[in-house]
C-alpha positions as a Markdown table, in Angstrom:
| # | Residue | x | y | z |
|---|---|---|---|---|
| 1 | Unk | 172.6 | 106.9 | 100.0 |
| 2 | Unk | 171.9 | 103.3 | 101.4 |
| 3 | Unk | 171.7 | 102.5 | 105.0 |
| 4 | Unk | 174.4 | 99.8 | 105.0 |
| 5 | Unk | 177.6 | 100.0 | 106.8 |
| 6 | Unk | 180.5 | 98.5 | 107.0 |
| 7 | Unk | 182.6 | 97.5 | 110.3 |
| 8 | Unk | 185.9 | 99.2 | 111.6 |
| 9 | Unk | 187.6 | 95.9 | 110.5 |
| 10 | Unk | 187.1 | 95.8 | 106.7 |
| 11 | Unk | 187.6 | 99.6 | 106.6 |
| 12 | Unk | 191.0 | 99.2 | 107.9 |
| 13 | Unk | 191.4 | 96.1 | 105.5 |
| 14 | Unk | 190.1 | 97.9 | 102.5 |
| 15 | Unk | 191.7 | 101.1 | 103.1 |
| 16 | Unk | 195.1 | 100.7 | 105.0 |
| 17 | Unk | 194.2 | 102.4 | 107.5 |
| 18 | Unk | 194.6 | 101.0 | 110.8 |
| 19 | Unk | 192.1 | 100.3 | 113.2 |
| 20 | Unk | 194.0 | 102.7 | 115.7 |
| 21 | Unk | 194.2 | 105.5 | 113.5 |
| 22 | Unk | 190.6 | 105.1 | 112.3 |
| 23 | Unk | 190.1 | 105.7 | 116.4 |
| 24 | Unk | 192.3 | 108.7 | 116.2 |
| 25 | Unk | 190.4 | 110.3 | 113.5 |
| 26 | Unk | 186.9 | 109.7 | 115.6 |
| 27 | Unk | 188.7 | 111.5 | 118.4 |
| 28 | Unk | 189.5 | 114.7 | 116.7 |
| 29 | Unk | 186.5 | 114.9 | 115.4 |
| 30 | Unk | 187.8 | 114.0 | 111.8 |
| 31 | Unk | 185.2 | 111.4 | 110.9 |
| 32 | Unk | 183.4 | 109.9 | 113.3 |
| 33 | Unk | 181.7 | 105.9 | 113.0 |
| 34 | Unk | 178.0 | 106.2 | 111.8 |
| 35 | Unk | 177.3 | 104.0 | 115.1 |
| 36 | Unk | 179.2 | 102.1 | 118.1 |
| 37 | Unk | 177.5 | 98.8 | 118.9 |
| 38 | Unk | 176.9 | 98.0 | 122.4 |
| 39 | Unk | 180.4 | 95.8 | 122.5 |
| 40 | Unk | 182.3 | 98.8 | 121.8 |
| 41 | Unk | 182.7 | 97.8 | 117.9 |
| 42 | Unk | 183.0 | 100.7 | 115.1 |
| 43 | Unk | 180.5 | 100.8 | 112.4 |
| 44 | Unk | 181.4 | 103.1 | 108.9 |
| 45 | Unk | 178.2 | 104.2 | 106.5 |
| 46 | Unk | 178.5 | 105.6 | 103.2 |
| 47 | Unk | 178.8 | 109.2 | 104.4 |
| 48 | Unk | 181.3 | 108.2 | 106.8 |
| 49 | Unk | 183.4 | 106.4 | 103.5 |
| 50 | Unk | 183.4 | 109.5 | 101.2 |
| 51 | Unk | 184.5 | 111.3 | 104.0 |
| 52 | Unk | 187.5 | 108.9 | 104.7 |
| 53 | Unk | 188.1 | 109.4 | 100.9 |
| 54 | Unk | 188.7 | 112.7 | 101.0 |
| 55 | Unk | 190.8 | 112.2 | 103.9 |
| 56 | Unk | 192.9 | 110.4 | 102.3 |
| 57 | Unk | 193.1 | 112.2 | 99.3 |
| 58 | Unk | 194.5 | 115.2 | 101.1 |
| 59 | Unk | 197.0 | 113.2 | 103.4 |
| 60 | Unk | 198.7 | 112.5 | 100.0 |
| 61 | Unk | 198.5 | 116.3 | 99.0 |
| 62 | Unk | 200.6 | 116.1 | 102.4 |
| 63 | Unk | 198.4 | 118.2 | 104.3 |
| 64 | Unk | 198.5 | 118.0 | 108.0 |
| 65 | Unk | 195.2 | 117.0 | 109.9 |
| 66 | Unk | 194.1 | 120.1 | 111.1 |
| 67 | Unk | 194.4 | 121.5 | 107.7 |
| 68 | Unk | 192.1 | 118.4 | 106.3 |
| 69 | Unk | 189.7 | 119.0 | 109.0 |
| 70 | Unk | 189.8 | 122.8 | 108.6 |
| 71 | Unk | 189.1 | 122.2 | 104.5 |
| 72 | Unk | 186.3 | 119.6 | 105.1 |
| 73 | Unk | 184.6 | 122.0 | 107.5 |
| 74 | Unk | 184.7 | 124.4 | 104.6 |
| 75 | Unk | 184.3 | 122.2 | 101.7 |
| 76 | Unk | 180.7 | 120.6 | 102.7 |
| 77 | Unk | 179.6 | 119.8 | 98.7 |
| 78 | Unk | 182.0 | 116.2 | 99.0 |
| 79 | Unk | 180.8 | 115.4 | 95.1 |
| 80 | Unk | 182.3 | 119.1 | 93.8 |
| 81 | Unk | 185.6 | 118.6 | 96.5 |
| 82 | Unk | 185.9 | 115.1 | 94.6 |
| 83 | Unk | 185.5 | 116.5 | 91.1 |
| 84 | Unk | 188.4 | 118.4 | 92.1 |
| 85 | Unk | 190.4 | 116.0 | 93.3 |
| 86 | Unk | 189.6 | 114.3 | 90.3 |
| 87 | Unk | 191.0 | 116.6 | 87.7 |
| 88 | Unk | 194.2 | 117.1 | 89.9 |
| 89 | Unk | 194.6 | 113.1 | 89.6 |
| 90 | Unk | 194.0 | 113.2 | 86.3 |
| 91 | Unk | 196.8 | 115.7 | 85.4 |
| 92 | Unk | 199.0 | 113.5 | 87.1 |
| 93 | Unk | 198.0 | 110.7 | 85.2 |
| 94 | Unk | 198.7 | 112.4 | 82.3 |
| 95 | Unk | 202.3 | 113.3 | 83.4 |
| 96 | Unk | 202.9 | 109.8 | 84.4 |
| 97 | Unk | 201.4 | 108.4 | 81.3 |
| 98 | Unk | 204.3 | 110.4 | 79.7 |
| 99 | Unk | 206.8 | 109.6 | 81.8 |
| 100 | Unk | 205.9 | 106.1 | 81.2 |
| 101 | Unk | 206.2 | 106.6 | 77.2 |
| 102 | Unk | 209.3 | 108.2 | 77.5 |
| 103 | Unk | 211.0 | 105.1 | 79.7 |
| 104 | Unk | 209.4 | 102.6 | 77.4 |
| 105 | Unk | 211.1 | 104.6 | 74.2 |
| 106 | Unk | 214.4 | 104.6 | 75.9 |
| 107 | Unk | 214.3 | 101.2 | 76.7 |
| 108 | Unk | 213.0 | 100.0 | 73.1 |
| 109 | Unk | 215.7 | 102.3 | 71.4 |
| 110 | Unk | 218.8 | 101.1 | 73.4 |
| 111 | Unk | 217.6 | 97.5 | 72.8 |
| 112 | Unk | 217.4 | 98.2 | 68.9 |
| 113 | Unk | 220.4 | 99.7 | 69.6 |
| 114 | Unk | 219.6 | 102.7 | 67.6 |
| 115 | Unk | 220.8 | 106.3 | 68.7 |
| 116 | Unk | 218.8 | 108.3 | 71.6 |
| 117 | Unk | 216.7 | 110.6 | 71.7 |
| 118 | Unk | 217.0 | 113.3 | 73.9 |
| 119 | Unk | 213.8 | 115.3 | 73.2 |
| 120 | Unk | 211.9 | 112.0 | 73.6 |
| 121 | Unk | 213.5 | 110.6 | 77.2 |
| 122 | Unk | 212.5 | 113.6 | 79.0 |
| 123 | Unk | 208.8 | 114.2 | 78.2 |
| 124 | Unk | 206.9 | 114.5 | 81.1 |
| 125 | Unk | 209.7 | 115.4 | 83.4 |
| 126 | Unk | 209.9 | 119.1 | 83.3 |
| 127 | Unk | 208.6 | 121.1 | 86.0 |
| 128 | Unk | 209.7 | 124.2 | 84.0 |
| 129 | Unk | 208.3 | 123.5 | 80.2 |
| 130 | Unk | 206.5 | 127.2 | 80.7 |
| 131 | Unk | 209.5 | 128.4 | 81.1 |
| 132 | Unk | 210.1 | 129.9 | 77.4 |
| 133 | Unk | 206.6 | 131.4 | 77.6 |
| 134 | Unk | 206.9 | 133.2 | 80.3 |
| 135 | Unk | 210.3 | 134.6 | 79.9 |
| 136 | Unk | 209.5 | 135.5 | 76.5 |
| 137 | Unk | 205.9 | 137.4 | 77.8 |
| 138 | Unk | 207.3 | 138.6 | 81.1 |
| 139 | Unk | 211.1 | 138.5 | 81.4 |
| 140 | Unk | 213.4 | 136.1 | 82.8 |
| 141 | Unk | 213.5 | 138.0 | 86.7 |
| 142 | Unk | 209.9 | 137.3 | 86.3 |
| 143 | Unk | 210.8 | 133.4 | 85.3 |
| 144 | Unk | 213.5 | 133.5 | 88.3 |
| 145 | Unk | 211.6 | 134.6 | 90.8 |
| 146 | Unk | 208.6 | 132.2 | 90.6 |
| 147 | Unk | 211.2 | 129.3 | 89.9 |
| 148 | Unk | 212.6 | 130.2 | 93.3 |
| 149 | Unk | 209.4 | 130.4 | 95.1 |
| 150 | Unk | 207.7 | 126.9 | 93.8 |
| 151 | Unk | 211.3 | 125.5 | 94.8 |
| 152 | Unk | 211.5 | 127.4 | 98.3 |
| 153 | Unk | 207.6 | 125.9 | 99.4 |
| 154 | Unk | 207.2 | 122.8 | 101.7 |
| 155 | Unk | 205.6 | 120.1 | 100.6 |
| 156 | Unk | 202.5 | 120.9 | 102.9 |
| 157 | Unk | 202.8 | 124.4 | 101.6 |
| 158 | Unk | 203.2 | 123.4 | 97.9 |
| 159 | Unk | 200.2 | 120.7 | 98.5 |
| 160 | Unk | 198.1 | 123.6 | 99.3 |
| 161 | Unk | 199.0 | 125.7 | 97.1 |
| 162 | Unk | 198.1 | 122.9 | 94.1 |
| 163 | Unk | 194.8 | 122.3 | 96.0 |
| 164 | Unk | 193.8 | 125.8 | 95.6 |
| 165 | Unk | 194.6 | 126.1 | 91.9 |
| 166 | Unk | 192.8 | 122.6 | 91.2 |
| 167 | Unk | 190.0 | 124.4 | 93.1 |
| 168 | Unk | 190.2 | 127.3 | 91.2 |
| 169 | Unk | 190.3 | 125.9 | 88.1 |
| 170 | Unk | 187.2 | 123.7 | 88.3 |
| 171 | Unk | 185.5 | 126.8 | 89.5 |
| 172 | Unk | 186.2 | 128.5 | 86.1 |
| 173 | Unk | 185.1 | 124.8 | 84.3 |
| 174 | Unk | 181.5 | 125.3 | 85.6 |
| 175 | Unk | 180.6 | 128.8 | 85.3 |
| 176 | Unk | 181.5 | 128.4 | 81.9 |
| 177 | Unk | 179.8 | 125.4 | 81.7 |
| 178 | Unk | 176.6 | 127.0 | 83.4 |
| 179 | Unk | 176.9 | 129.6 | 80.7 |
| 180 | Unk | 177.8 | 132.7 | 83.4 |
| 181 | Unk | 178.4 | 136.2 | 81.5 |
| 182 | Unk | 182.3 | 136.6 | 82.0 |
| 183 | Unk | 181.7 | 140.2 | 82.8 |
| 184 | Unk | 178.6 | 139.1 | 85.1 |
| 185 | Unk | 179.1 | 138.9 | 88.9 |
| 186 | Unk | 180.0 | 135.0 | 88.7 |
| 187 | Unk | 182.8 | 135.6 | 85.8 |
| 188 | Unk | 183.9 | 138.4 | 88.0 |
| 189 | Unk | 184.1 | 137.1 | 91.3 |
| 190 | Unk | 186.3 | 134.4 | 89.5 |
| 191 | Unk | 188.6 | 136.8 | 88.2 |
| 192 | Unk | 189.1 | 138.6 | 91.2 |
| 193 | Unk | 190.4 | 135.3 | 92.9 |
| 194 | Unk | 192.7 | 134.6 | 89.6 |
| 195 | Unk | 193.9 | 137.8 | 90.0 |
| 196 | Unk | 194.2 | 137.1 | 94.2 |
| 197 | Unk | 196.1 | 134.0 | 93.2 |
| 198 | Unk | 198.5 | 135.5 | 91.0 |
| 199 | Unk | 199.6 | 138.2 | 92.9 |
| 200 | Unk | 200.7 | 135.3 | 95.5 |
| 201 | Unk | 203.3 | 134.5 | 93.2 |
| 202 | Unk | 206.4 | 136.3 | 93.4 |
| 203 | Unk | 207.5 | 137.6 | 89.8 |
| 204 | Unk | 204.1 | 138.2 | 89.0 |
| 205 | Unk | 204.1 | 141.6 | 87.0 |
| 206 | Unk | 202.1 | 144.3 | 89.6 |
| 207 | Unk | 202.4 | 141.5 | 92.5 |
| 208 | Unk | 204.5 | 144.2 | 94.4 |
| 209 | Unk | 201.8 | 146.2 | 94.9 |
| 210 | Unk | 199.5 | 143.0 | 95.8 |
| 211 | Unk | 197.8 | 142.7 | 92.5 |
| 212 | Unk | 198.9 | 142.0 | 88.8 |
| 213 | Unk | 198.5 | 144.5 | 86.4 |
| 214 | Unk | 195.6 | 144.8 | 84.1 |
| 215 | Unk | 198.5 | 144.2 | 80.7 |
| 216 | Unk | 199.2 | 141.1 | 82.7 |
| 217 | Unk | 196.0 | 139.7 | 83.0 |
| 218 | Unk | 194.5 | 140.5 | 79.7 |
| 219 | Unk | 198.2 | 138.7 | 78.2 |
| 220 | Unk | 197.9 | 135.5 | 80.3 |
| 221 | Unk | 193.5 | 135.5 | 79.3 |
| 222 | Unk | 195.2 | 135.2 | 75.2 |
| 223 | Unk | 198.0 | 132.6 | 75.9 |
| 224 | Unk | 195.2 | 130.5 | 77.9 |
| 225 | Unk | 193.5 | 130.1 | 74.9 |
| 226 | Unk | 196.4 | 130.3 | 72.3 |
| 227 | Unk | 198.1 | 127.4 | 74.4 |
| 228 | Unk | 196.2 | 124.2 | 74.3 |
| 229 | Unk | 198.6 | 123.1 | 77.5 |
| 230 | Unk | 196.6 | 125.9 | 79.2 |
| 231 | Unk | 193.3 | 125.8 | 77.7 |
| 232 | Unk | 193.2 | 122.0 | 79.1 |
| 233 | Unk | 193.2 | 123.6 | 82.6 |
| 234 | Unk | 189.7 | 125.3 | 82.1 |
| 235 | Unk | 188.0 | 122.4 | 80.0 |
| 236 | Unk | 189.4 | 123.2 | 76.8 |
| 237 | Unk | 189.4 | 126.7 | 74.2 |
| 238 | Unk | 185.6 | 127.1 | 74.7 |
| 239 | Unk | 186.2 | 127.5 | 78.8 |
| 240 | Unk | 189.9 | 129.3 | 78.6 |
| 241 | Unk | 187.6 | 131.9 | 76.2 |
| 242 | Unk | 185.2 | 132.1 | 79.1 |
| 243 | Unk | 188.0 | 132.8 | 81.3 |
| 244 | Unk | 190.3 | 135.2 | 79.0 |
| 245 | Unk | 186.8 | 137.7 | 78.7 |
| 246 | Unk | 186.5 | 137.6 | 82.4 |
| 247 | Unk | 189.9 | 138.8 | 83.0 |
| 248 | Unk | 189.7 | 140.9 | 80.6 |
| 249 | Unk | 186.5 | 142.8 | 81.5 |
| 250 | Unk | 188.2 | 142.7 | 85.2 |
| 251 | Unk | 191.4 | 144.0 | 84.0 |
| 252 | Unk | 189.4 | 147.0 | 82.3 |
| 253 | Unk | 188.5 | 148.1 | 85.5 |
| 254 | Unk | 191.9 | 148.0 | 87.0 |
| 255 | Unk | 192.4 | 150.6 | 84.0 |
């Protein structure tokens, strides 16, 4: 990185962020100026920027600051925390890209005049289009009980909860990217947290007993790469194969 910096007073212009809160966050420890000149006055370098980035990114996840701080403690690699970031903003592109279809074909259709079309104004809308699959795989409890959950969470709580996945997920993008054996220690380790992660989810088949069972695992492994929708989580069929032979070789030892 370059040496330059920028001063507390373009930060706040640039960013939104007031001057004051930009204070506030040096005070807690949460990013702290790269210098203070001898008047008192705040100066930001580029470390000190990608850092505010990723602030910012998780204030809209609604996470609290102690969470942030706690996370960017953790997470030191800022270029693999982005990447995540990344793909979760690029879901939600995709969802509003549809959303923005859909409004645009409403609109076009009742100015034509022409009947509606229900299948068509509701794309993108859906927080339950997996709904069929899994009732179908796992039974409509199974459905019910997860429904109930996502719906139960906080906004903090669900926030986190989508971090974590988004997390997980690119995880799963670069082993099999890096060309890890899925039954090697890296593809393993992966599927251990999968399975961790599934079991928090009520309805989960085995989550009772604080782990899904191995039928489960090796089931969800084939829709992941029978389902495009899912296979786009983990970089396409070539990574949701990656991840389907991990979980499997994991659920064999579950066996």
């Amino acid at each position: 990185m370059s040496t330059r910096e920028w001063p507390i007073s373009e930060i706040a212009g640039l960013t939104g962020v007031t001057s004051r809160t930009l204070r506030h966050y040096d005070a807690i420890g949460l990013i702290a100026p790269s210098r203070v000149g001898a008047n008192g006055y705040r100066y930001y370098d580029e470390g000190a920027l990608v850092r505010l980035q990723r602030v910012l990114l998780l204030r809209e996840l609604g996470l609290g600051l102690p969470t942030i701080a706690e996370l960017l403690e953790r997470e030191t690699d800022a270029p693999a925390a982005l990447r995540r970031h990344l793909g979760r903003l690029r879901a939600e592109q995709e969802l509003l890209g549809r959303r923005i279809a859909a409004v645009l074909s409403t609109i076009d259709t009742m100015e034509k005049e022409e009947p509606l079309m229900a299948e068509k104004m509701f794309d993108g809308f859906d927080h339950t289009r997996y709904r069929e699959e899994v009732e179908e795989r796992w039974g409509s409890e199974a459905y019910a009980r997860s429904d109930d959950w996502w719906r139960g969470m906080s906004d903090t709580d669900r926030a986190a909860w989508t971090e974590r996945s988004a997390a997980l997920a690119e995880d799963w993008r670069a082993a099999a990217s890096a060309g890890e054996d899925p039954a090697g220690p890296a593809g393993q380790e992966l599927a251990r947290r999968q399975a961790e992660w599934l079991a928090g989810i009520p309805g989960t088949p085995g989550s009772e007993a604080g782990a899904p069972t191995a039928e489960y695992l090796t089931g969800l492994g084939e829709m992941y790469v029978a389902d495009p929708r899912f296979a786009a989580n983990y970089g396409g069929v070539e990574g949701a194969t990656f991840v389907r032979d991990a979980l499997a070789a994991y659920a064999r030892t579950l066996s």
